[in-house]
C-alpha positions in Angstrom: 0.0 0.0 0.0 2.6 2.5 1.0 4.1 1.9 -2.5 1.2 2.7 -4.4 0.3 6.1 -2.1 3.9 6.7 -3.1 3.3 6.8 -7.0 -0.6 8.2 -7.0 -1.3 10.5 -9.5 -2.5 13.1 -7.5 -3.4 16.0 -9.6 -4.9 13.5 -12.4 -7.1 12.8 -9.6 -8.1 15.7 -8.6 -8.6 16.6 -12.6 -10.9 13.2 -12.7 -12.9 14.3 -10.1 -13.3 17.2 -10.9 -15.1 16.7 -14.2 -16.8 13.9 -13.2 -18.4 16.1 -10.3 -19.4 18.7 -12.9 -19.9 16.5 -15.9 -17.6 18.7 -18.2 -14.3 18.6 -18.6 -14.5 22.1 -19.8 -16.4 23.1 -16.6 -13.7 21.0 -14.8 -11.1 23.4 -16.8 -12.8 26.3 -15.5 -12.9 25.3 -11.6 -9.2 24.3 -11.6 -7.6 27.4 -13.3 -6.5 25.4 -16.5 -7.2 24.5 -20.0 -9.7 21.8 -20.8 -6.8 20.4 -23.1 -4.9 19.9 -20.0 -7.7 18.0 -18.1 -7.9 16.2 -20.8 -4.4 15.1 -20.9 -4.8 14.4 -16.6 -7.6 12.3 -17.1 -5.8 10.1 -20.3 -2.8 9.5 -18.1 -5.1 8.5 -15.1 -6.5 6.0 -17.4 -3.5 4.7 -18.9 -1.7 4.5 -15.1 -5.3 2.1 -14.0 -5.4 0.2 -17.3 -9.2 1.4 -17.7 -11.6 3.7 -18.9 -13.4 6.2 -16.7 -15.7 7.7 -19.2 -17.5 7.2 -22.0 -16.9 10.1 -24.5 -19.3 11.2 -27.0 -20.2 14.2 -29.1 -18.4 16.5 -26.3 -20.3 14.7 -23.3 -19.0 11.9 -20.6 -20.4 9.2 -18.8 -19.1 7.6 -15.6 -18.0 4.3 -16.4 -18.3 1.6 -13.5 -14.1 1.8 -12.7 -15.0 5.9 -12.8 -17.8 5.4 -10.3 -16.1 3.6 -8.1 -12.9 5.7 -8.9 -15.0 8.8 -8.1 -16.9 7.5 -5.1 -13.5 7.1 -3.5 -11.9 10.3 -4.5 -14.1 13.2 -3.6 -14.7 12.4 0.3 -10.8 11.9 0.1 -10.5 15.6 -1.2 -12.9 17.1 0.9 -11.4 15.5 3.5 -7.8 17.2 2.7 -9.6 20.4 1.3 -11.1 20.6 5.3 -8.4 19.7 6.6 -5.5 22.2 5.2 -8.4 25.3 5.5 -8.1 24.3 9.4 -4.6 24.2 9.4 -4.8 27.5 7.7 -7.8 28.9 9.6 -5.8 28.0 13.2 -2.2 29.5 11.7 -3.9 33.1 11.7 -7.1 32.6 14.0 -7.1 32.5 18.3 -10.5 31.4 19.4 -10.7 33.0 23.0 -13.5 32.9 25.5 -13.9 35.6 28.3 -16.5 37.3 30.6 -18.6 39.8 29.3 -17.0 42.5 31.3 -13.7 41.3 31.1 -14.1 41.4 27.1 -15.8 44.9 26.8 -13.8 46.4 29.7 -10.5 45.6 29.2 -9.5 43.2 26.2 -11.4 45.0 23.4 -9.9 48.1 24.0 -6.5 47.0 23.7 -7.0 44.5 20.5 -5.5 47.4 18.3 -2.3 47.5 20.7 -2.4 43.2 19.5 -3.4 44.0 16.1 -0.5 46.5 15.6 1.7 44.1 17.0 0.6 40.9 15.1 -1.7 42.2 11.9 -1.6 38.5 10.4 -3.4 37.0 13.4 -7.0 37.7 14.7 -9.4 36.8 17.3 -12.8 35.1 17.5 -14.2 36.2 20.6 -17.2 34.6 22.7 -18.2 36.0 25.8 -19.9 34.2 28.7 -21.4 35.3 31.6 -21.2 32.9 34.5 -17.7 33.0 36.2 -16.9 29.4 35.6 -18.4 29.7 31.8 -16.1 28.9 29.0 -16.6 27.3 25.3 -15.0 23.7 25.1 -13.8 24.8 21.6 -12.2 27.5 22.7 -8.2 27.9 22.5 -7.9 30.4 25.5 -10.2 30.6 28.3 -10.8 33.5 30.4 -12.6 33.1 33.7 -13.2 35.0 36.4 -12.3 33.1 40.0 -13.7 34.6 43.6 -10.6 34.6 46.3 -13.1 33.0 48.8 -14.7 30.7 47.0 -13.3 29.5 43.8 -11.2 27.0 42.8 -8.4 27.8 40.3 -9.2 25.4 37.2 -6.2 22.5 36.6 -3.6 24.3 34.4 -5.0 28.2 34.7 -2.6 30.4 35.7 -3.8 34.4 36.5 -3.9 36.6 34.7 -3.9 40.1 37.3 -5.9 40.3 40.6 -9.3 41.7 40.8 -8.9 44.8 42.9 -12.4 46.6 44.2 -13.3 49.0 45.7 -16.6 51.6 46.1 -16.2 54.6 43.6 -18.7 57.3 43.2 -19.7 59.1 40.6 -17.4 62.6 40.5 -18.3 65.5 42.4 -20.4 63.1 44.8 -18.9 63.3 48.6 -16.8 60.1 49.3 -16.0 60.7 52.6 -19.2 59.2 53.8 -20.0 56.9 50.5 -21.7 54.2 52.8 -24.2 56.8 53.0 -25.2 56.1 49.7 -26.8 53.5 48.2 -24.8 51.0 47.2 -25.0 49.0 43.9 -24.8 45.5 43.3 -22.7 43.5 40.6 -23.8 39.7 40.9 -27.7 38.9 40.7 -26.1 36.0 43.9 -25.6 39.3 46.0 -22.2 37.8 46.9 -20.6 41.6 46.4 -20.7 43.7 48.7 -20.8 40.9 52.2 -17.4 39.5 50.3 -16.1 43.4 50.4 -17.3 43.8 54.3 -15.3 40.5 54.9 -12.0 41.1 53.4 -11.7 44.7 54.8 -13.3 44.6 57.8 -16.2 46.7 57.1 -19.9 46.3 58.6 -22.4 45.0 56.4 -25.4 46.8 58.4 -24.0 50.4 57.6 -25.1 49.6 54.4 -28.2 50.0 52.6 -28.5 48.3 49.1 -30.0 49.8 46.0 -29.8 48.6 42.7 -29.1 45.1 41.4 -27.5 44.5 38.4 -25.5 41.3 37.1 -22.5 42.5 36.0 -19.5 44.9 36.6 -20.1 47.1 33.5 -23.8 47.7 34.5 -22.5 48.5 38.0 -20.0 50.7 36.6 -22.2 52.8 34.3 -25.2 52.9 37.4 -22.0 54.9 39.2 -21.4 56.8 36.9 -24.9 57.8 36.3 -25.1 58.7 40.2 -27.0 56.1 41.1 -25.0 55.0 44.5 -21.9 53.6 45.5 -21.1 50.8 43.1 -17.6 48.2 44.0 -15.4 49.0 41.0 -13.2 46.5 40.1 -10.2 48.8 39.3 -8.5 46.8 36.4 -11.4 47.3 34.5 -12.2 50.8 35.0 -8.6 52.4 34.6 -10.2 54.6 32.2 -12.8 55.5 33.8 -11.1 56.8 36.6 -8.2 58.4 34.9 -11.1 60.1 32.8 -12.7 61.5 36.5 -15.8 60.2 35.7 -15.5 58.4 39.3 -13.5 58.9 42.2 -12.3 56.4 44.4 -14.1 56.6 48.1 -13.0 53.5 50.7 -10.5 50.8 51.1 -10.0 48.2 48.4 -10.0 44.3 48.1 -8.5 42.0 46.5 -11.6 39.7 45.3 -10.8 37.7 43.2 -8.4 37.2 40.0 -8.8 36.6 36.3 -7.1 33.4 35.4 -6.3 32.5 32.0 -6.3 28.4 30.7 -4.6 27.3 27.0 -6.3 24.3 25.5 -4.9 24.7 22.6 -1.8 22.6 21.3 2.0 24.3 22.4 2.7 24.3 18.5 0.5 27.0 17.8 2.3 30.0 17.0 -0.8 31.8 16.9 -2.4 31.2 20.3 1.6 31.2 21.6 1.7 34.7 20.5 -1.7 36.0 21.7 -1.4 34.3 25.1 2.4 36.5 25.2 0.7 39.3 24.3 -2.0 38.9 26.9 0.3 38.5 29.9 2.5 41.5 29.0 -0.2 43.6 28.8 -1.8 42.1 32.0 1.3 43.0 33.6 0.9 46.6 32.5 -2.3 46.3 34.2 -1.3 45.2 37.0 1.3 47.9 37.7 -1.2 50.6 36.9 -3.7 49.6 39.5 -0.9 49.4 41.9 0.3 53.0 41.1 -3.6 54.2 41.6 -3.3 52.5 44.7 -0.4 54.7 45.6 -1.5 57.3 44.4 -4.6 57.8 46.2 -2.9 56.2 49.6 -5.5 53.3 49.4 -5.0 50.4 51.7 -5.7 46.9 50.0 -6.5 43.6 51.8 -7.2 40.1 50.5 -6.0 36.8 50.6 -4.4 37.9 46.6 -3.0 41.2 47.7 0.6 40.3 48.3 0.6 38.2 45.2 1.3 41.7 43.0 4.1 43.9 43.9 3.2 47.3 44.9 3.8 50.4 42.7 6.5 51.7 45.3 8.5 48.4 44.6 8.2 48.0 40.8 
């Protein structure tokens, strides 16, 4: 067998099946980019290599002979097959399939995908957010999820990403020195929040009063921002909006949590090599500018991830 794969005829094949799918060997011409002389010419040698007719040829029509059938019957799963297989090949050379939380995605990863494209403009990324913490697409090649400091479990092979630092944030011009005073916004429909803040920093629950729920960080953020109470900013993903002054900073911060990043995809991709490079730097960058806000402001942070990031002052 191995010498006969050896010595296939591989583009008379492809010529043979070609016309026999379209019935024309000038159609078959056509599809392939050559002269129908030259298919022609394929599908005679293909003949002469088997010792036996594939068509019957008359008055500028052809007919499948029974060897042709079987011939062709054979062939064109076999090329659609290989045809699949190389535009995956291709597909995953230039394509990284990544799957992140909503927030996480519209916060902080779209806005730097220029920064990516700039530095890599053959590759590009299919994106699919989820919602849930733990949520993830089993196809995709680089998983994003979001894990709580008291509760979650880091997944087998994720490694983070940056810790999620939070803190209560008002909108600007509204007094922070008594933001409690406020009504404070929810960010999880599970109400786990705020009493996960209180924990960490040592803060009592009962001097607040809860308004709003919404079920993510980005409605939280824009309720802030529209004055609607105190929301608990997660700083890495509001940079901007802070640096902007649309909200100030008003009471300790927390490490909640941390964004942890998991690779299914093989080590030989070059592609999903470079993103996930890419995607550490900059979530290094991130890291060091939330510590400098920290600084900055002379914020006090507390968590069980806190002393897993250097400080600004030591950087």
């Amino acid at each position: 067998m191995q010498n006969v794969v050896a010595t296939l005829p591989l583009a008379a094949i492809r010529a043979f099946e070609a016309a026999a799918r379209l019935g024309s060997i000038r159609r078959a011409a056509a599809a392939l980019g050559v002269t129908p002389a030259a298919v022609s010419r394929q599908i005679q040698g293909l003949e002469g290599y088997l010792g036996t007719g594939l068509f019957r040829r008359s008055h500028n029509a052809i007919q499948l002979t029974p060897a042709g059938r079987l011939l062709l019957d054979a062939a064109s799963p076999a090329l659609d097959g290989l045809a699949a297989a190389v535009a995956r090949l291709k597909r995953e050379a230039t394509e990284v399939v990544v799957s992140a939380p909503i927030t996480f995605s519209t916060r902080w990863l779209i806005p730097r995908l220029g920064r990516f494209r700039a530095a890599h403009p053959g590759l590009r990324l299919c994106l699919a957010t989820h919602e849930t913490p733990d949520g993830g697409g089993s196809d995709a090649d680089v998983t994003i999820r979001y894990r709580r400091a008291d509760t979650g479990i880091r997944a087998p092979g994720a490694v983070p990403l940056f810790a999620d630092i939070s803190l209560p944030a008002l909108a600007a011009g509204r007094d922070g020195a008594a933001w409690w005073q406020h009504p404070v916004l929810g960010a999880t429909l599970d109400g786990w929040d705020w009493p996960a803040w209180c924990r960490i920093v040592g803060f009592d629950m009962g001097r607040l009063t809860v308004g709003h729920r919404l079920d993510i960080d980005d409605a939280a953020l824009g309720a802030a921002i529209a004055g609607l109470g105190a929301a608990l900013i997660s700083v890495p993903m509001a940079l901007d909006a802070f640096d902007q002054g649309l909200i100030c900073p008003a009471g300790d911060a927390a490490a909640m949590g941390s964004y942890d990043m998991a690779v299914t995809a093989p080590a030989e991709r070059w592609a999903v090599a470079r993103f996930t490079a890419w995607l550490t730097e900059a979530a290094a960058e991130t890291d060091r500018a939330v510590r400098a806000m920290l600084v900055r402001h002379a914020i006090a942070l507390a968590g069980p991830d806190a002393a897993q990031v250097p400080s600004a002052a030591g950087d």
